[in-house]
N, C-alpha and C positions, 0 to 999 in steps of 0.2 A: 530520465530527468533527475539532476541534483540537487537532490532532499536541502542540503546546509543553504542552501539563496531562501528558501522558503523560510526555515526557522530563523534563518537574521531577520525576512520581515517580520514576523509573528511577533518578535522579539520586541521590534520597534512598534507593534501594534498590543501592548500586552494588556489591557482594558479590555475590548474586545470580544482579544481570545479567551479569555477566563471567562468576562461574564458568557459567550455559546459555550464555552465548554463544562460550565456550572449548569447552564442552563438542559443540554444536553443529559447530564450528568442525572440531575432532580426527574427530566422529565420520563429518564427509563428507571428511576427508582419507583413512581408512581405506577407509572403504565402497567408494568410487570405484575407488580402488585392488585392494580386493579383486572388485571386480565382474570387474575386468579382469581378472585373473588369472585370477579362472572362467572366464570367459568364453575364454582364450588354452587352457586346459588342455583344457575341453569341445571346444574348436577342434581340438585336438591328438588328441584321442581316437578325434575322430572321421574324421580324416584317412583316407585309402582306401587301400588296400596294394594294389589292382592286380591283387590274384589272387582265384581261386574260394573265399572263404573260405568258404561255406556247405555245401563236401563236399570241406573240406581236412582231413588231421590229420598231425600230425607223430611219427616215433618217433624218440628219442635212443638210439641202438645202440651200447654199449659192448661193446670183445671181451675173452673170457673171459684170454686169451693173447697174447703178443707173434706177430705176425705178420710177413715179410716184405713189399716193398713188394706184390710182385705175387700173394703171397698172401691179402693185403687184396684187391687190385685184383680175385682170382676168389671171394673170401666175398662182395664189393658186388654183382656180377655175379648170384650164386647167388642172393641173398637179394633182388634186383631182380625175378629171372625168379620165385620163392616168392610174393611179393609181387601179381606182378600176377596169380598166379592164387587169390586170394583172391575170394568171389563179390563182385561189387560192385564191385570195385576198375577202375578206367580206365587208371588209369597211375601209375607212380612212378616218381621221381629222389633221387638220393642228393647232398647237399651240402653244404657246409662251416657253412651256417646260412641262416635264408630271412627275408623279410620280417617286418619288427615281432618280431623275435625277445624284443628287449627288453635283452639281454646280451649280442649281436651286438659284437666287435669287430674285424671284419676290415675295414678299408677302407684306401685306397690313395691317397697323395701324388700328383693329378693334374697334370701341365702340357703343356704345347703342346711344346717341345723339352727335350732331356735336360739340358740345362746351366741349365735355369729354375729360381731357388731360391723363388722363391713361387710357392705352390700354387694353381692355377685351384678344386681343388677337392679334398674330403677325399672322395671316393664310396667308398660301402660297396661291396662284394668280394663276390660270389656264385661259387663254382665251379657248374657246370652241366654233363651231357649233354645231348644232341640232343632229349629230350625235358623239359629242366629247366622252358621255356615252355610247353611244351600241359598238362605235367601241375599248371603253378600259375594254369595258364587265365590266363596274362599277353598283353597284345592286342598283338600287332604290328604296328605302324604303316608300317615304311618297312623297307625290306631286307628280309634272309632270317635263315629261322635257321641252327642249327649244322649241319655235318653229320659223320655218324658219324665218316668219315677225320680230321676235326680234333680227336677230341676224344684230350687225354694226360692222362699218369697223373704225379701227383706226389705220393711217398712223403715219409717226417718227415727235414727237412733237408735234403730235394731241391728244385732251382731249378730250377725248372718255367716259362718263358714262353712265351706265348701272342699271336702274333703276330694275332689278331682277337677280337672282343667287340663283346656287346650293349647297346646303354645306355637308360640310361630318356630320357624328353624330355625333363625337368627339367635331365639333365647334359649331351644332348646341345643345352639352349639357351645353358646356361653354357659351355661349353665353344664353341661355334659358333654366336652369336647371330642369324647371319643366317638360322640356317633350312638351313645345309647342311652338317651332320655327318653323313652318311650317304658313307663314303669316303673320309671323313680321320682322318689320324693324332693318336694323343695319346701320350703316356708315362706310365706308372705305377712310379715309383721303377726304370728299369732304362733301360739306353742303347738299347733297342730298341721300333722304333716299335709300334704297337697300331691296327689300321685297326677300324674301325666299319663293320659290317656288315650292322646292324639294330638299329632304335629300338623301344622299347615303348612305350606309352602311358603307364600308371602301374608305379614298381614301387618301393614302400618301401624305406626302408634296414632295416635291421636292428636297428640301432641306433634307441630312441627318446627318450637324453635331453637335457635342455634343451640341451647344449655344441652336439650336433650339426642345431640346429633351424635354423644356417646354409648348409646342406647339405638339405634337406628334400626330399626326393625323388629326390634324385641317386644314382642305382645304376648297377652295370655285372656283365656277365656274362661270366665264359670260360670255354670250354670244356675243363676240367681234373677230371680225376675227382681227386678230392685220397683218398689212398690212407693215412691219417695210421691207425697201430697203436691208437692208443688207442679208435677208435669213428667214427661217422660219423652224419648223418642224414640220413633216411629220409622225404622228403615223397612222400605219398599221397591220390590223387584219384580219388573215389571217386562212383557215379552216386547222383544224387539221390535222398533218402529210404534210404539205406545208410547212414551214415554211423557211428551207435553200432553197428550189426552189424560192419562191417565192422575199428572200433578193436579189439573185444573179438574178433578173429577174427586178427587179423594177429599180434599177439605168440604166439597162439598157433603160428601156420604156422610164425613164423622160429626158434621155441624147437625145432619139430618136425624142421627141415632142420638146424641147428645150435645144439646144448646149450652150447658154449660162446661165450657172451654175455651182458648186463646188460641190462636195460629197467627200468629203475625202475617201481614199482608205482605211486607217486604222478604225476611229471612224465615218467617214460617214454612215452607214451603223451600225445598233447595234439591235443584238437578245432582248429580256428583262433578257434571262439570264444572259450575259455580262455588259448590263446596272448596273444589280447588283451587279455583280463581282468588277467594276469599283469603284462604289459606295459605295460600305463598303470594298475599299481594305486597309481602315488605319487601324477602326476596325481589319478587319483579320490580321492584321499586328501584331495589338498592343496584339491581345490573343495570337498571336504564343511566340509573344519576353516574353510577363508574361509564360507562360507554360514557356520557356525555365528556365525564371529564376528561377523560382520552382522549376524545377526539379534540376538544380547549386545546390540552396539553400539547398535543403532535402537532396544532395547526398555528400556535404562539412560536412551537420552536421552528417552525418552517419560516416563519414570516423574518425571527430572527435572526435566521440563516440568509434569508432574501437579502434582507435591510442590510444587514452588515454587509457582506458581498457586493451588493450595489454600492454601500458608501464607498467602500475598498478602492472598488472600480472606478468611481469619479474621481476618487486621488490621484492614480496612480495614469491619468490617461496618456499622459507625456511620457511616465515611464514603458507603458504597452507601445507606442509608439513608436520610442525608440525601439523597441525589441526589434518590432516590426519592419522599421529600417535597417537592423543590422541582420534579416532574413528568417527571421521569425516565424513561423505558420501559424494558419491558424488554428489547426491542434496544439501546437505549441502552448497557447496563450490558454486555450480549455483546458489542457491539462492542469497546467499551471494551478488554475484555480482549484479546479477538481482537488488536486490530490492538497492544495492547503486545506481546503474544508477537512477532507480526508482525516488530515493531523488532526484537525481539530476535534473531531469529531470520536476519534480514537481517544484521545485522550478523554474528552469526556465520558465516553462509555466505560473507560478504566475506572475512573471514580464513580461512577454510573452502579456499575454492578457492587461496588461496594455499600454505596449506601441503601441499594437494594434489600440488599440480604439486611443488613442494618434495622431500614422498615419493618421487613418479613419477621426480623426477633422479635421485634416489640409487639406486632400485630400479635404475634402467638400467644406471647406472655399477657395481653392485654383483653384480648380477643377471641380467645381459645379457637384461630384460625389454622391449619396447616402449615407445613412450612412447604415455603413456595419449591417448590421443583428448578433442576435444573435448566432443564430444557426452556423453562417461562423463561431466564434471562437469556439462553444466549438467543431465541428468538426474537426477544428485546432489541439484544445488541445487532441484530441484522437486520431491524425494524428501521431502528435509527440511524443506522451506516447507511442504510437505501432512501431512507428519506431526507439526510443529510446533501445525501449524494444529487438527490433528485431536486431537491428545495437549490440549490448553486447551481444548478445549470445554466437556466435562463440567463442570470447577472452575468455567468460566466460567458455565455455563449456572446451574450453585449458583449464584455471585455475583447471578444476575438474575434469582433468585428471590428474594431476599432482602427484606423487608416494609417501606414505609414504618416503620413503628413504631420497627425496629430505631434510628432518630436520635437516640426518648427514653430509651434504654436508658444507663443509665452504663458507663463505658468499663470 
């Protein structure tokens, strides 16, 4: 078929074609863009926290009363030894906050010597006893864990340091790329060194929004029962297929041993699967509203695509017509349309991928989003070339029905 008959009509259509091929153009700038974002947050969602989430639950323990430090220190004591004799229950530890908390902000200005003003790294801050690792079923890799003698007690406004700590491998590769943090020193905001004692394999931060997606995985643990008045939490690990018995069983034990305290009826009380739900509910949020708009966007440019094509074809019915008396087929006349969209549609994608990448700059600079991949556009551009293609059939396929006769027909 000869491309130049098509471009003289386009030519004579030039309204049109600009506005589908602007239109075109926007809607793989967007798309692409939004794919990537779903696709970064699904990424995000689904990331591993390193513990036994499937017979984890957590309770947020507020106390009824001001406490002393060390009176805090024998109410956690009490309500630990309550705890594990719940039926079901394995183990528990009490701490300052645990993985994928969601509103987790404890974390710690890491560097190599005291006098370092940039930070090797921001790692989240876990207080832990000797059992804070078995009971989040966290793997250890290399060293040891806590032992009872190390662990101290730091009350509200008490400077509590801790001269050893666990880290995840994520912090211990940033921290000691070569593979040998097991034994050396770091500093966390304090002129005293901090030896490493033991690596885990995975262990989330706590913290999971976008600022700290530079830091993704880097956690560290010490051994501090943090003894703060206002409440503590209560992570619970509990043996298989226990799990709802043993939630709805545990506020009862610690209300039994001690009436004065809070558990909230809503969030007092939280599975690990709800934890996460919680936790990445903007995430989910933000992939649903991107899918929606996708799908807006791809289903405006189709109708586009329809509308004009159809108008196309009612103009020009005298001209198909005659085609069709001068021996026309009717592939002939499909083609025809086809491969005009085609033009058009190319050429939109031309300006399409540009303003793409366009977008992609500014979301990085603006957003501290990735930059989008290549692959995202050109699956873009074959998104839209197939839906182009597909959205013009139908009108088209009217058009090549259209009757010799229509030629005698007055205009």
């Amino acid at each position: 078929m000869h491309i130049q008959p098509i471009l003289a009509a386009l030519r004579r259509h030039k309204a049109g074609t600009i506005l589908i091929a602007l239109q075109i153009a926007l809607t793989l700038a967007i798309v692409c863009n939004a794919l990537f974002i779903i696709h970064q947050r699904l990424s995000h969602m689904d990331e591993p926290s390193g513990v036994d989430e499937a017979n984890l639950f957590v309770i947020r323990n507020l106390w009824g009363e001001q406490y002393s430090t060390q009176q805090v220190v024998g109410r956690i004591q009490e309500d630990v030894a309550t705890l594990r004799q719940v039926p079901g229950v394995q183990d528990v530890t009490a701490s300052n906050q645990y993985p994928i908390e969601g509103g987790g902000a404890w974390d710690n200005f890491i560097t190599l010597n005291p006098d370092q003003r940039v930070a090797m790294t921001d790692a989240s801050f876990f207080t832990g006893d000797a059992s804070f690792l078995s009971t989040l079923g966290a793997k250890l890799i290399a060293g040891r864990d806590f032992r009872p003698d190390e662990i101290k007690n730091q009350g509200m406004r008490e400077k509590v340091t801790s001269s050893v700590a666990i880290v995840s491998k994520a912090m211990a590769d940033k921290l000691f790329p070569k593979g040998d943090a097991l034994g050396k020193s770091f500093y966390a905001m304090t002129s005293d060194p901090i030896t490493i004692i033991g690596i885990v394999d995975v262990l989330h931060r706590a913290d999971v929004s976008t600022w700290s997606a530079t830091y993704a995985g880097e956690s560290m643990v010490v051994p501090i029962r943090l003894a703060e008045p206002w409440g503590t939490y209560y992570i619970v690990r509990v043996k298989p297929g226990q799990l709802e018995a043993a939630m709805r069983a545990a506020p009862k034990a610690l209300y039994a041993e001690n009436r004065m305290r809070m558990i909230e009826s809503k969030d007092g009380v939280l599975s690990y699967a709800q934890v996460r739900h919680q936790a990445f509910e903007r995430d989910r949020g933000m992939a649903i509203l991107m899918s929606i708009i996708c799908a807006v966007l791809l289903a405006i440019t189709a109708a586009g695509i329809v509308g004009l094509t159809s108008f196309w074809v009612g103009q020009r019915r005298k001209q198909i017509g005659v085609r069709r008396a001068l021996g026309a087929t009717h592939g002939d006349i499909l083609r025809y349309f086809m491969t005009e969209n085609l033009l058009i549609s190319l050429g939109g994608v031309g300006i399409g991928v540009l303003l793409t990448f366009g977008l992609n700059l500014w979301l990085v600079t603006r957003f501290t989003l990735h930059v989008l991949p290549v692959t995202y556009v050109l699956g873009g551009v074959v998104m839209l070339l197939l839906l182009g293609q597909g959205a013009v059939f139908p009108p088209a396929l009217r058009a090549s029905r259209v009757p010799p006769v229509e030629a005698t027909r007055p205009v």
